[in-house]
Biopython code that builds the backbone (N, CA, C, O; Angstrom):
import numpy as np
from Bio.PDB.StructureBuilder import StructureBuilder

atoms = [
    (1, "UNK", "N", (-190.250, 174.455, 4.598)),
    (1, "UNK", "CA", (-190.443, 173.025, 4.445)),
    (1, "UNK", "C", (-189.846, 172.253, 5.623)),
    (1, "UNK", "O", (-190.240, 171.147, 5.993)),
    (2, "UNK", "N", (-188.586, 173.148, 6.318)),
    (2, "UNK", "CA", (-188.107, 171.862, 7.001)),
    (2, "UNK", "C", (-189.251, 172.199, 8.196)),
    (2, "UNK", "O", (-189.214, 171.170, 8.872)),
    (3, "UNK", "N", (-190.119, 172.977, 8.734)),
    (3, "UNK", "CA", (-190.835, 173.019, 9.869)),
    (3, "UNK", "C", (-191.798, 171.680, 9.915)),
    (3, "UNK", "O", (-191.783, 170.968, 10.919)),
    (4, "UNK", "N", (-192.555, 171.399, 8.891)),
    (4, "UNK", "CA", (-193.028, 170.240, 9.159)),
    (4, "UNK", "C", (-192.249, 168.940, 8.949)),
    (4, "UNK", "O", (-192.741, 167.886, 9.352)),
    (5, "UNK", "N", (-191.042, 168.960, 8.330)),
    (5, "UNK", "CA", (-190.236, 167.598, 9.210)),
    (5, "UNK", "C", (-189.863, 167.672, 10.662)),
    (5, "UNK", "O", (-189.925, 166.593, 11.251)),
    (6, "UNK", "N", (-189.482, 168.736, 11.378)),
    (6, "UNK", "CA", (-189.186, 168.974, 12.674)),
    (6, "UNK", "C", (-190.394, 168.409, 13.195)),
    (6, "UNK", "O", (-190.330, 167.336, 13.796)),
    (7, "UNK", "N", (-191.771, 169.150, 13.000)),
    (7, "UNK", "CA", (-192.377, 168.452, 13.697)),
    (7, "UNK", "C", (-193.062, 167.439, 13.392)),
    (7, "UNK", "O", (-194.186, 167.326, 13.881)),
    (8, "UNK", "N", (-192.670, 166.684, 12.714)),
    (8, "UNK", "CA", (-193.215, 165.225, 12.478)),
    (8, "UNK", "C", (-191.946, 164.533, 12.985)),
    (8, "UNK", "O", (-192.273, 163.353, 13.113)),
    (9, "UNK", "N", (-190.645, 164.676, 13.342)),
    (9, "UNK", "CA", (-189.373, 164.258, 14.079)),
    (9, "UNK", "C", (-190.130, 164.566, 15.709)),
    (9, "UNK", "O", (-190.123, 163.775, 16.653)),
    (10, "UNK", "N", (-190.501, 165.385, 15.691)),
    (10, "UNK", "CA", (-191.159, 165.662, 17.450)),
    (10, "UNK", "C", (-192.214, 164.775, 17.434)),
    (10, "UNK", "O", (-192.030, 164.152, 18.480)),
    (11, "UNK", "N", (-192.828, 164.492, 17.113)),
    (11, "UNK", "CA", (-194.141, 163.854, 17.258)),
    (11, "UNK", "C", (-193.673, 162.666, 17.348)),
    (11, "UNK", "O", (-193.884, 162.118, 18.430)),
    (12, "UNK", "N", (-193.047, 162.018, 16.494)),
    (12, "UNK", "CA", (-192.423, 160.234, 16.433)),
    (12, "UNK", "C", (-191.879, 159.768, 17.908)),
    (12, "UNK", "O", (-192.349, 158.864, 18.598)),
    (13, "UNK", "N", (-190.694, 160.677, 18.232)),
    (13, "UNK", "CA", (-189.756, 160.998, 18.964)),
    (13, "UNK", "C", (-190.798, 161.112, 20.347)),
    (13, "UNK", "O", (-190.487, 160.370, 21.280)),
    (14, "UNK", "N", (-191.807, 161.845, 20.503)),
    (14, "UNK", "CA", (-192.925, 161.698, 21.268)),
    (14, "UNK", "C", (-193.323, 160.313, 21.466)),
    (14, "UNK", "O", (-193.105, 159.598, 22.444)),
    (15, "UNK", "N", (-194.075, 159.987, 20.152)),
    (15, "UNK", "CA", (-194.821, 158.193, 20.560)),
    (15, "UNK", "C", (-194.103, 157.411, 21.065)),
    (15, "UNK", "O", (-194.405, 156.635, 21.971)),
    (16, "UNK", "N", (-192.151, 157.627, 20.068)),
    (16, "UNK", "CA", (-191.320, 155.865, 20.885)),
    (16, "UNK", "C", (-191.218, 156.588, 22.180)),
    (16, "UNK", "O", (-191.320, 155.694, 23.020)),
    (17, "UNK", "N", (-191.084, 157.624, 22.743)),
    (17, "UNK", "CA", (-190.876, 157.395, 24.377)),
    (17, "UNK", "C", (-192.138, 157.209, 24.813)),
    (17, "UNK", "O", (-192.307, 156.591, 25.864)),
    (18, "UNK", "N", (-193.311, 157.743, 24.035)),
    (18, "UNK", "CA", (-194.842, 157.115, 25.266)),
    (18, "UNK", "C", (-194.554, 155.346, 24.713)),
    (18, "UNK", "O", (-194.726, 154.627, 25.697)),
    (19, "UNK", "N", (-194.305, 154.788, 23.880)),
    (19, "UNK", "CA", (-194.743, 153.374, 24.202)),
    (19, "UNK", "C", (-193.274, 152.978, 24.975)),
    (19, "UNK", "O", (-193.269, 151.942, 25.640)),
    (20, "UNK", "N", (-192.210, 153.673, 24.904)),
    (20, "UNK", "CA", (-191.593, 152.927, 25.816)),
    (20, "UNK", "C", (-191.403, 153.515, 27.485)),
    (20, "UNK", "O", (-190.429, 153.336, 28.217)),
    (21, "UNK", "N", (-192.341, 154.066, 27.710)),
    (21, "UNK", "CA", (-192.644, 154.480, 29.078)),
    (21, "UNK", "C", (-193.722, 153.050, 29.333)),
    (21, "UNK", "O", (-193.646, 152.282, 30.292)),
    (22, "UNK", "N", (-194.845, 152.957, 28.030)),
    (22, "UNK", "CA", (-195.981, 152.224, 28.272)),
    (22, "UNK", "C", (-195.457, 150.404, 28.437)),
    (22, "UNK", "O", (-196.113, 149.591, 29.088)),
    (23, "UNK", "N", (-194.280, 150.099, 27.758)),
    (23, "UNK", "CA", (-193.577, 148.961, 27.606)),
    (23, "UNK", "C", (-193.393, 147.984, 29.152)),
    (23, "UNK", "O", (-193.666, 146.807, 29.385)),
    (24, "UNK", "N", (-192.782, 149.125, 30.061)),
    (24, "UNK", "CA", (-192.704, 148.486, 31.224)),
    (24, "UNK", "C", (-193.780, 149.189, 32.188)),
    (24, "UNK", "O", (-193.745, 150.407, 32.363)),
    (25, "UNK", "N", (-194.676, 148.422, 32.767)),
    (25, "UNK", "CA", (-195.950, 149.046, 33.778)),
    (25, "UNK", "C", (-195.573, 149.340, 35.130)),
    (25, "UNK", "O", (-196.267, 150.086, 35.821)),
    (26, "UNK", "N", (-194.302, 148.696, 35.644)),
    (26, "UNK", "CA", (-193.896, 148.336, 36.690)),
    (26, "UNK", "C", (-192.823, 149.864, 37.014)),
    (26, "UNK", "O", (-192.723, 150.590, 38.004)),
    (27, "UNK", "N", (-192.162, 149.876, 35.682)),
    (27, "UNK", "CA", (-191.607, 151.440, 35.787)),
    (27, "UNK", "C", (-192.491, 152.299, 35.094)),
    (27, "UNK", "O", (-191.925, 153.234, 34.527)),
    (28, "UNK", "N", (-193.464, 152.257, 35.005)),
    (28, "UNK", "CA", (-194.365, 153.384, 34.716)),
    (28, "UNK", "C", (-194.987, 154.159, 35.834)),
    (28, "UNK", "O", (-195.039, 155.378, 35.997)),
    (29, "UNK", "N", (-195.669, 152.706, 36.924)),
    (29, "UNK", "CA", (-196.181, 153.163, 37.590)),
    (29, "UNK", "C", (-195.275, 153.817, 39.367)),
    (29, "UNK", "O", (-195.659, 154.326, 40.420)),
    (30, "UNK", "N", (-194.063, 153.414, 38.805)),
    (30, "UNK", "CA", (-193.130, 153.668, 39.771)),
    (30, "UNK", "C", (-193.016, 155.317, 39.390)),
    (30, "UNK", "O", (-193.091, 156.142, 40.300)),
    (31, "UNK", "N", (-192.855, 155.682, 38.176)),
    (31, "UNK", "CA", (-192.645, 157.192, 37.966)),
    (31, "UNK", "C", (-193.813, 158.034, 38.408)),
    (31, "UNK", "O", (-193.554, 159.222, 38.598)),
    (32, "UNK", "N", (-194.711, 157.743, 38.553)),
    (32, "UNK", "CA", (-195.733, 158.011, 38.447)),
    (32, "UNK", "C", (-196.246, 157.908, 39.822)),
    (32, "UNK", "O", (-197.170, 158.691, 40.040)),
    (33, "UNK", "N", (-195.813, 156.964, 41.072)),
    (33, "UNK", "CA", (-196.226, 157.204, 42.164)),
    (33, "UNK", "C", (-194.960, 158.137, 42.909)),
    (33, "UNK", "O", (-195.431, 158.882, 43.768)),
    (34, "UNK", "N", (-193.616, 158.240, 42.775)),
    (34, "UNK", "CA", (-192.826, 158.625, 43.503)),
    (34, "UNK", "C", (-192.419, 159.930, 42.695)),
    (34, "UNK", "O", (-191.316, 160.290, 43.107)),
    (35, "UNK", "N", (-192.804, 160.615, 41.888)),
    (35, "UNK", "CA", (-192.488, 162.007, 40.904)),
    (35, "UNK", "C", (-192.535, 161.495, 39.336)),
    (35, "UNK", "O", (-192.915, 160.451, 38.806)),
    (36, "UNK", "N", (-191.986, 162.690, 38.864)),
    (36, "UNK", "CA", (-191.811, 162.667, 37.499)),
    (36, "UNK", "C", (-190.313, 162.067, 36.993)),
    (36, "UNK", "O", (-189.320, 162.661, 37.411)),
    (37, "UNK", "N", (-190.177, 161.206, 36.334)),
    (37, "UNK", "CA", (-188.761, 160.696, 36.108)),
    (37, "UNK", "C", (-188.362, 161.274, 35.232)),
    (37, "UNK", "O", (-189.257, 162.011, 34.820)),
    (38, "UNK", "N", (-186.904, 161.440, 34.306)),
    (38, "UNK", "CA", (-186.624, 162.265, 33.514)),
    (38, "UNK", "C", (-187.103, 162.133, 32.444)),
    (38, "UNK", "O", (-187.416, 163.081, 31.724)),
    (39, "UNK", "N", (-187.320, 160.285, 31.995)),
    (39, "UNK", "CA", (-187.657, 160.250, 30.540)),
    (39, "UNK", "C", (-189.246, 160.615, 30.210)),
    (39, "UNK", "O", (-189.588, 160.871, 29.056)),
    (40, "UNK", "N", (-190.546, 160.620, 31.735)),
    (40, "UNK", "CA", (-191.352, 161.345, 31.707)),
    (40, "UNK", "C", (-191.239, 162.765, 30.857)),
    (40, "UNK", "O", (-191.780, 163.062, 29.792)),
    (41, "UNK", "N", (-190.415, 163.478, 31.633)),
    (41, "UNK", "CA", (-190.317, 165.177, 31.602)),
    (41, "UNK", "C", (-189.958, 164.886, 30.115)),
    (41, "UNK", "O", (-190.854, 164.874, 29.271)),
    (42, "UNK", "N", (-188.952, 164.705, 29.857)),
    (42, "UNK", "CA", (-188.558, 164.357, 28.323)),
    (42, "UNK", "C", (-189.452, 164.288, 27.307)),
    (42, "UNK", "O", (-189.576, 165.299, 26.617)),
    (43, "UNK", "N", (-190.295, 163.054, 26.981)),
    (43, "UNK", "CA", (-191.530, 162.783, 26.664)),
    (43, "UNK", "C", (-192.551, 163.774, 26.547)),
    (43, "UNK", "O", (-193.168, 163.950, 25.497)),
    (44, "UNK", "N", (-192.783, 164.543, 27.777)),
    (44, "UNK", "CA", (-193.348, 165.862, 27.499)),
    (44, "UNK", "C", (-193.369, 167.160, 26.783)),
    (44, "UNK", "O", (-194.157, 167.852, 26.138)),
    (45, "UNK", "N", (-191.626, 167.176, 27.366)),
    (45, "UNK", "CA", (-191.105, 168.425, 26.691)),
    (45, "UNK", "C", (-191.185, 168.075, 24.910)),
    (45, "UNK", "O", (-191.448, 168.969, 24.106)),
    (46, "UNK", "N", (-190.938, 166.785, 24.534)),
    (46, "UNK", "CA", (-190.670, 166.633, 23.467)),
    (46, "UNK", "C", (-192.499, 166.896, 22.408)),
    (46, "UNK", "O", (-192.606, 167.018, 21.188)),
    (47, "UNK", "N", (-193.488, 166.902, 23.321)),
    (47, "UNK", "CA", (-194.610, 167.164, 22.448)),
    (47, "UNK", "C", (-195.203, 168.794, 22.818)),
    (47, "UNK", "O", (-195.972, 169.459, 22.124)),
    (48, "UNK", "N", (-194.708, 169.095, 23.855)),
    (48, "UNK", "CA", (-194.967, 171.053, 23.787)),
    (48, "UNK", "C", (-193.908, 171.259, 22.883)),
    (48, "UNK", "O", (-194.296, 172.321, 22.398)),
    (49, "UNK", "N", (-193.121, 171.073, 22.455)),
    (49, "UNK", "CA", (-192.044, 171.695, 21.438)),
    (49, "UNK", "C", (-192.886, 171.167, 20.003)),
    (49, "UNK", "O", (-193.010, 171.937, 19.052)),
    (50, "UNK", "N", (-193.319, 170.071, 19.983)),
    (50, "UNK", "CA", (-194.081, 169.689, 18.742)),
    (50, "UNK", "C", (-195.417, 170.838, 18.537)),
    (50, "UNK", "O", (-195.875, 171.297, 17.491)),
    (51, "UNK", "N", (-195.781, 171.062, 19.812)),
    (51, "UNK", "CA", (-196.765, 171.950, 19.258)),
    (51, "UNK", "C", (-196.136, 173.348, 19.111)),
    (51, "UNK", "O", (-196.787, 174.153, 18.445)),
    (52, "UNK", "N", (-195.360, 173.617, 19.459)),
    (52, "UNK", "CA", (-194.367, 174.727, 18.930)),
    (52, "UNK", "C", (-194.483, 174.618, 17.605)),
    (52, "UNK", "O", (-195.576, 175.001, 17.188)),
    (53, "UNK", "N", (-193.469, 174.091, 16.509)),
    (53, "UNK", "CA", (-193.455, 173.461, 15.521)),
    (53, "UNK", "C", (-194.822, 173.634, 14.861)),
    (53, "UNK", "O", (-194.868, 174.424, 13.919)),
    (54, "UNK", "N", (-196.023, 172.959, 15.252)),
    (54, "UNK", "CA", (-197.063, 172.563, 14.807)),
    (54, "UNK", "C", (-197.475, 173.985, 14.427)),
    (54, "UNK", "O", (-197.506, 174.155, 13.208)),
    (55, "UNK", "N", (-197.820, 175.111, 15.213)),
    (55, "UNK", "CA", (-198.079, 175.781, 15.388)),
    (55, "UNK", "C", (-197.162, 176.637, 13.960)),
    (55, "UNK", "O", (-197.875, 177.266, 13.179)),
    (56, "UNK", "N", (-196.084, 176.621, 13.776)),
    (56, "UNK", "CA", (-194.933, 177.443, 12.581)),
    (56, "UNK", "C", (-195.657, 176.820, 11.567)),
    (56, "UNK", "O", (-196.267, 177.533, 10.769)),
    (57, "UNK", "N", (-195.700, 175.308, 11.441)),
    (57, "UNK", "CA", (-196.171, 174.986, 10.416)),
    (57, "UNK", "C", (-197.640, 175.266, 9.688)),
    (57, "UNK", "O", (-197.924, 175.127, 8.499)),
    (58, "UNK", "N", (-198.481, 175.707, 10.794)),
    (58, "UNK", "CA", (-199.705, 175.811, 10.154)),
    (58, "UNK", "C", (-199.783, 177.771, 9.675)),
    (58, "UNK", "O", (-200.508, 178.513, 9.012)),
    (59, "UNK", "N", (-198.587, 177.862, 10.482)),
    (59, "UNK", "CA", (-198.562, 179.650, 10.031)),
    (59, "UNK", "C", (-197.980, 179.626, 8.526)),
    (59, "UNK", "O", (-198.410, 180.381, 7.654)),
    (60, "UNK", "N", (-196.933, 178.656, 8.309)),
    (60, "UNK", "CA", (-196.344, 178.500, 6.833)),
    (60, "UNK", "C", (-197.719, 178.429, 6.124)),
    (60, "UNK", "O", (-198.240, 179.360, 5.510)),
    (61, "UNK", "N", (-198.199, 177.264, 6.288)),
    (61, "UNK", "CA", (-199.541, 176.814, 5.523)),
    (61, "UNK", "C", (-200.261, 178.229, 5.115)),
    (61, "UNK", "O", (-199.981, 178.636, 3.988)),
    (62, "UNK", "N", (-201.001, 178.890, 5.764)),
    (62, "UNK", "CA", (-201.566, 180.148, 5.657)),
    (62, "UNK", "C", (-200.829, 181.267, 4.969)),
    (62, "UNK", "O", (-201.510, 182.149, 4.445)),
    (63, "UNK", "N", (-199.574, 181.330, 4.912)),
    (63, "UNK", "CA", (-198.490, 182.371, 3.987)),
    (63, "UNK", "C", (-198.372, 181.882, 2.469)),
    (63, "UNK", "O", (-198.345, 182.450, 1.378)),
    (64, "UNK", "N", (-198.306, 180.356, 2.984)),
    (64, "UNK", "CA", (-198.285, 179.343, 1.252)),
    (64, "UNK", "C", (-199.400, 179.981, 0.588)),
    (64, "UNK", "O", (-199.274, 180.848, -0.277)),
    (65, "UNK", "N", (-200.785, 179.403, 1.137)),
    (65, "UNK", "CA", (-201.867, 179.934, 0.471)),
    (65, "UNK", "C", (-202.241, 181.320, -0.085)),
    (65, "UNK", "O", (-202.767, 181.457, -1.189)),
    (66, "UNK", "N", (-201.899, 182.484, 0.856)),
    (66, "UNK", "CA", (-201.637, 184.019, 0.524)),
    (66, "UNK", "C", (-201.240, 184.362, -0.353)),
    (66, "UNK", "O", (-201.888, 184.967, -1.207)),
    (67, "UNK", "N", (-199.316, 183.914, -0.459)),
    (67, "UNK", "CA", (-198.846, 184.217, -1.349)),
    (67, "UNK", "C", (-198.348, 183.296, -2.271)),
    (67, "UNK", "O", (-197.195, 183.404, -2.687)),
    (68, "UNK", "N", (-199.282, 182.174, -2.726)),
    (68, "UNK", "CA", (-198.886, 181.211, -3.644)),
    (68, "UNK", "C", (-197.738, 180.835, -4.194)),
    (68, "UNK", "O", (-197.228, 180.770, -5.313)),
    (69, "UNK", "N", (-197.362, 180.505, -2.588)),
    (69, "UNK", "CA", (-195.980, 179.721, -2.873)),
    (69, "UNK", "C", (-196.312, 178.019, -3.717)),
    (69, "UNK", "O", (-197.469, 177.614, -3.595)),
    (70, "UNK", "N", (-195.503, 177.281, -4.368)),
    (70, "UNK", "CA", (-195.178, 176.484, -4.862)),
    (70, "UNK", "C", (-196.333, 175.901, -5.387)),
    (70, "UNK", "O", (-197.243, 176.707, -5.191)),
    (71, "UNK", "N", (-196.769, 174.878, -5.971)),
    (71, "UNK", "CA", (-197.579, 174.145, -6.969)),
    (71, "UNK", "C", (-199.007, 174.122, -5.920)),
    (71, "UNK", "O", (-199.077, 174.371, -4.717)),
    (72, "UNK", "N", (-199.863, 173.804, -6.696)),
    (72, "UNK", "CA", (-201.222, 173.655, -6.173)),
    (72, "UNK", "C", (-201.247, 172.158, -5.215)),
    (72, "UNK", "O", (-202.080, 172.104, -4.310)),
    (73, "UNK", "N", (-200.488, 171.182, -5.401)),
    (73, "UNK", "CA", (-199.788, 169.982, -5.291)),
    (73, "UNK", "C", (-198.845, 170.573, -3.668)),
    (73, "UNK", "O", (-199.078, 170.048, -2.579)),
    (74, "UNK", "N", (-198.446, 171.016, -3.739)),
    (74, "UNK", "CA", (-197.349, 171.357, -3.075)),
    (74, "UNK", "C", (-198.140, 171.749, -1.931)),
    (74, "UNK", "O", (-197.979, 171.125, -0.882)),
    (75, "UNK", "N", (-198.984, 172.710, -1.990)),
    (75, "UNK", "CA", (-200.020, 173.594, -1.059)),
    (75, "UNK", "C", (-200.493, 172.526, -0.258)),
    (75, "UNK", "O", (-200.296, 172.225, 0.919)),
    (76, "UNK", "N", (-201.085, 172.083, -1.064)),
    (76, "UNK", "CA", (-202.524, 170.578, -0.421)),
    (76, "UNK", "C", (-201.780, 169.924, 0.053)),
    (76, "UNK", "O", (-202.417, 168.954, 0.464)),
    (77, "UNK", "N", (-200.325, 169.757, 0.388)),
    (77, "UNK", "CA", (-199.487, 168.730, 0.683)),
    (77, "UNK", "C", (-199.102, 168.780, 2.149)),
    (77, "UNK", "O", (-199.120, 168.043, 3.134)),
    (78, "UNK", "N", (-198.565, 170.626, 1.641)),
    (78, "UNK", "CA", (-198.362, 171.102, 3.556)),
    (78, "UNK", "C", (-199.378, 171.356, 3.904)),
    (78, "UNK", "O", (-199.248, 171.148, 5.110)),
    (79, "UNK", "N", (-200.435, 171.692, 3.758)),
    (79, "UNK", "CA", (-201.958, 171.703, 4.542)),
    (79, "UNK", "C", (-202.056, 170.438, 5.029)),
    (79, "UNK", "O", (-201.972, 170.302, 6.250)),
    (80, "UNK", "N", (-202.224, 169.429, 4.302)),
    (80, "UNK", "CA", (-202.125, 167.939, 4.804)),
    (80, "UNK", "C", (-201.353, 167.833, 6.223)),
    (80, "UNK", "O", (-201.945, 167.711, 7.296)),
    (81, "UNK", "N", (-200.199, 167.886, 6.104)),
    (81, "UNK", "CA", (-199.406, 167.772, 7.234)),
    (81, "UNK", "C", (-199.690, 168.941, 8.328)),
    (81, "UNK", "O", (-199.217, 168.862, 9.462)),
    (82, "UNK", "N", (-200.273, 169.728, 8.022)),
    (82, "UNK", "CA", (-200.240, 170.972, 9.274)),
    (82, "UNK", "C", (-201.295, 170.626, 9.648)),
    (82, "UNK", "O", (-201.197, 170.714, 10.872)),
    (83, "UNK", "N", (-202.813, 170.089, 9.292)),
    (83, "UNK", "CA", (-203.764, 169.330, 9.558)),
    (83, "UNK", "C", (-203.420, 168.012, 10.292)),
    (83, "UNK", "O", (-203.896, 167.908, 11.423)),
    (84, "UNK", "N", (-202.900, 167.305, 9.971)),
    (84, "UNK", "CA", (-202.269, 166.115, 10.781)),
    (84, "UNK", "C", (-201.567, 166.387, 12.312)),
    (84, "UNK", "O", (-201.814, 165.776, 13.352)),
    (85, "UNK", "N", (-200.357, 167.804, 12.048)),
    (85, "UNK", "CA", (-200.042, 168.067, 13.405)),
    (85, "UNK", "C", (-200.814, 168.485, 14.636)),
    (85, "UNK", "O", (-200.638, 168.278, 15.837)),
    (86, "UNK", "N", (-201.887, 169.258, 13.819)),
    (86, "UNK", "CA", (-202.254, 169.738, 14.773)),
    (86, "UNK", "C", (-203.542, 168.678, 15.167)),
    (86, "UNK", "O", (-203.714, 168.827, 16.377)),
    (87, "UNK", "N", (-204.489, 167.698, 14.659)),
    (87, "UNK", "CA", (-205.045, 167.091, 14.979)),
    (87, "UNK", "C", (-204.394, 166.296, 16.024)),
    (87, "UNK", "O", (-204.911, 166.056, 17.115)),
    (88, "UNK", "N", (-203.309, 165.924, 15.668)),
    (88, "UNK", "CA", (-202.005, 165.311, 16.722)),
    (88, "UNK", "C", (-201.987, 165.367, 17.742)),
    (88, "UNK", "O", (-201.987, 164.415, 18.522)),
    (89, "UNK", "N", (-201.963, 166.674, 18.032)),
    (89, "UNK", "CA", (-201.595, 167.631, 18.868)),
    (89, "UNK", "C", (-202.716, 168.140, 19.539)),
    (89, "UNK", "O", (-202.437, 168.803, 20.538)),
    (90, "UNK", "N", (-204.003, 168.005, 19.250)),
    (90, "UNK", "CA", (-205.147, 168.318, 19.917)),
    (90, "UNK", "C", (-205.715, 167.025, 20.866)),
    (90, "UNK", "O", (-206.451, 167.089, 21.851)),
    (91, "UNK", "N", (-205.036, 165.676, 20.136)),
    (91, "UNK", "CA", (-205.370, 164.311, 21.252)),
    (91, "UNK", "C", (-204.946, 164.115, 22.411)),
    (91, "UNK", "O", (-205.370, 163.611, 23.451)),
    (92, "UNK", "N", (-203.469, 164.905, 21.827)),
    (92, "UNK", "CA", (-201.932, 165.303, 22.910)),
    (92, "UNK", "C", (-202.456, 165.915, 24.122)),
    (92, "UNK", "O", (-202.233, 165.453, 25.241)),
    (93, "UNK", "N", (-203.294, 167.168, 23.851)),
    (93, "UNK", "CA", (-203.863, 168.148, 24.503)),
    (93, "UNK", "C", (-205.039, 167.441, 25.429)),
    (93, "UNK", "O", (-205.129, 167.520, 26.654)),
    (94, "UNK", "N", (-205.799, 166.824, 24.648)),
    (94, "UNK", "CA", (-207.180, 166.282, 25.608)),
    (94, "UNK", "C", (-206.483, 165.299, 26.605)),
    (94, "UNK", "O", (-206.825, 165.261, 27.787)),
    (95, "UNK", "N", (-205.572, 164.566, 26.132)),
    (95, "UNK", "CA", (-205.047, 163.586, 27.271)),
    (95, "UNK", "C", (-203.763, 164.301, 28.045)),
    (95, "UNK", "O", (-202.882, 163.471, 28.267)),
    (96, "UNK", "N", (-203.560, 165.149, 28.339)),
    (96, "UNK", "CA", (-202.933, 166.452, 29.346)),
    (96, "UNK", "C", (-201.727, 165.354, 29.295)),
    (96, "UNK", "O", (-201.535, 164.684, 30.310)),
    (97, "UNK", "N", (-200.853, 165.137, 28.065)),
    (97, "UNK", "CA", (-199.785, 164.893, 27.552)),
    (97, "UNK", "C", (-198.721, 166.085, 27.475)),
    (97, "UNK", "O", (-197.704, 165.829, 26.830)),
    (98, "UNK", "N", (-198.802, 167.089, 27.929)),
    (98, "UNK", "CA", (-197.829, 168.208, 27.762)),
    (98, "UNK", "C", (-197.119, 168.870, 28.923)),
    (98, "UNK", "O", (-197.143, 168.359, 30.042)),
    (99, "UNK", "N", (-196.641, 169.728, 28.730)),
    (99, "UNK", "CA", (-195.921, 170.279, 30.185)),
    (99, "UNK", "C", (-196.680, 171.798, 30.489)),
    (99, "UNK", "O", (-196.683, 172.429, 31.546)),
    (100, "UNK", "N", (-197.122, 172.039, 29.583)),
    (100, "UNK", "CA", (-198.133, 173.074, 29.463)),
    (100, "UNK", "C", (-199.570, 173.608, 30.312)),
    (100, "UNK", "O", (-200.209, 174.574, 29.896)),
]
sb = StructureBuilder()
sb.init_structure("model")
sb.init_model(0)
sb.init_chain("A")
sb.init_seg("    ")
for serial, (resi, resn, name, xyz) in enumerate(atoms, 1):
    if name == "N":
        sb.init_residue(resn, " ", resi, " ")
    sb.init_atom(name, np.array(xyz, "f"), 0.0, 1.0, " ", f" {name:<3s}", serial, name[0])
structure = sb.get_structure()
């Protein structure tokens, strides 16, 4: 259970640094013409580790279902969320948001 709070803590933790990279344009585009700044790299690292995560969680999901762990309720719940990460995580991917 705690894998999909981790990565729903990665993912959040992801967006407030993209909007506060996106907040100021002036230091955005400063990181962005002269290298990578740290809270860039940061930002990054922080959504390849989400798909880390993402990735445990959807393996839980598939063991839940196997071996019918917890309520029928319970199942559909972490599927929900391992569906969410990784949809997440596939927008992450098309917009070459990662360090990967």
């Amino acid at each position: 259970m705690a894998k999909y709070r981790i990565s729903a803590a990665l993912a959040t933790a992801f967006t407030t640094g993209l909007a506060v990279l996106f907040s100021d344009g002036n230091r955005l585009q400063e990181s962005i013409l002269l290298g990578r700044s740290p809270l860039v790299i940061t930002v990054l690292a922080l959504s390849t580790a989400a798909m880390v995560t993402a990735a445990a969680t959807a393996t839980g999901t598939v063991a839940a279902w196997r071996r019918g762990w917890w309520t029928l309720t319970g199942r559909l719940h972490h599927t929900a969320v391992s569906l969410a990460a990784v949809v997440f995580l596939g927008v992450v991917s098309v917009y070459h948001l990662t360090l990967v």
